[in-house]
Wavefront OBJ file of the C-alpha trace (Angstrom):
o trace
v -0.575 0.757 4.332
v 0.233 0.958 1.007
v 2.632 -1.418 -0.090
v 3.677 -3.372 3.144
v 0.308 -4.863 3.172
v -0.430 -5.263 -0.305
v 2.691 -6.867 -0.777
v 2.253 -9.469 2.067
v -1.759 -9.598 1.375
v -2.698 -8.406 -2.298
v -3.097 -12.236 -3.428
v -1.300 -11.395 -6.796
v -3.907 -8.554 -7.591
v -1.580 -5.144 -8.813
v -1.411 -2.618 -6.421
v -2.312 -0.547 -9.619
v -5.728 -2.429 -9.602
v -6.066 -2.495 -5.799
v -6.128 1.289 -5.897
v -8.577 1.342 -8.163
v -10.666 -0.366 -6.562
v -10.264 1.260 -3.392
v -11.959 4.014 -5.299
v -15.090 2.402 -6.772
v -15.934 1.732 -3.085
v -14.612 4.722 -1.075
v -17.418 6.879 -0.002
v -15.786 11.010 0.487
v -18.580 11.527 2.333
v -19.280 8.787 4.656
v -15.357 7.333 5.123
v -13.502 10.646 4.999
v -10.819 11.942 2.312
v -8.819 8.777 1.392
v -5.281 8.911 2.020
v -2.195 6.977 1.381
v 0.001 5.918 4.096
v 3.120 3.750 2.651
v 5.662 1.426 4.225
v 8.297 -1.209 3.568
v 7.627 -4.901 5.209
v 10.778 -4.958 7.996
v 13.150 -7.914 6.823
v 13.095 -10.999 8.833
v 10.157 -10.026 10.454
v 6.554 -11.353 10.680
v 4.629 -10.396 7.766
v 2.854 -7.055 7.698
v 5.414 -5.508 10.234
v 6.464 -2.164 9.270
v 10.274 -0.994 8.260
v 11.412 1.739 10.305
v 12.636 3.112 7.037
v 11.076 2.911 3.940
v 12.738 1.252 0.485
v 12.928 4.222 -2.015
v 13.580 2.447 -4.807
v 9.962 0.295 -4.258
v 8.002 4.551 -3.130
v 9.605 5.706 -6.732
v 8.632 2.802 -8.711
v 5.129 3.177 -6.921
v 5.331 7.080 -7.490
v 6.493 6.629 -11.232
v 3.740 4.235 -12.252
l 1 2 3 4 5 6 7 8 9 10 11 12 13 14 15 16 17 18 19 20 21 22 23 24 25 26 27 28 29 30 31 32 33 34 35 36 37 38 39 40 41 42 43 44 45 46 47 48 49 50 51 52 53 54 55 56 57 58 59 60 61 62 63 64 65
């Protein structure tokens, strides 16, 4: 999940670079068409446990850069 995880598990690496990398190593063939699946992190919650809403302001600023 785009952004819930990376933000609780992308040890300081961008999620800029992350996705690039996710693309040096995806195989089309083999692994499928890559997709992007995004959530927020739910407040108060363990970490990695999914919003049932998303932030908007944190999917634009994702969108926009």
């Amino acid at each position: 999940m785009i952004n819930c995880h990376h933000e609780c598990f992308g040890n300081g690496v961008s999620l800029k670079d992350s996705i690039k990398d996710i693309g040096l190593i995806w195989k089309r063939i083999k692994d499928g068409s890559a997709i992007v699946d995004y959530s927020s992190q739910q407040l108060g919650e363990r970490k990695g446990k999914h919003a049932n809403t998303i932030d908007i302001s944190l999917l634009r600023s994702l969108y926009l850069h």
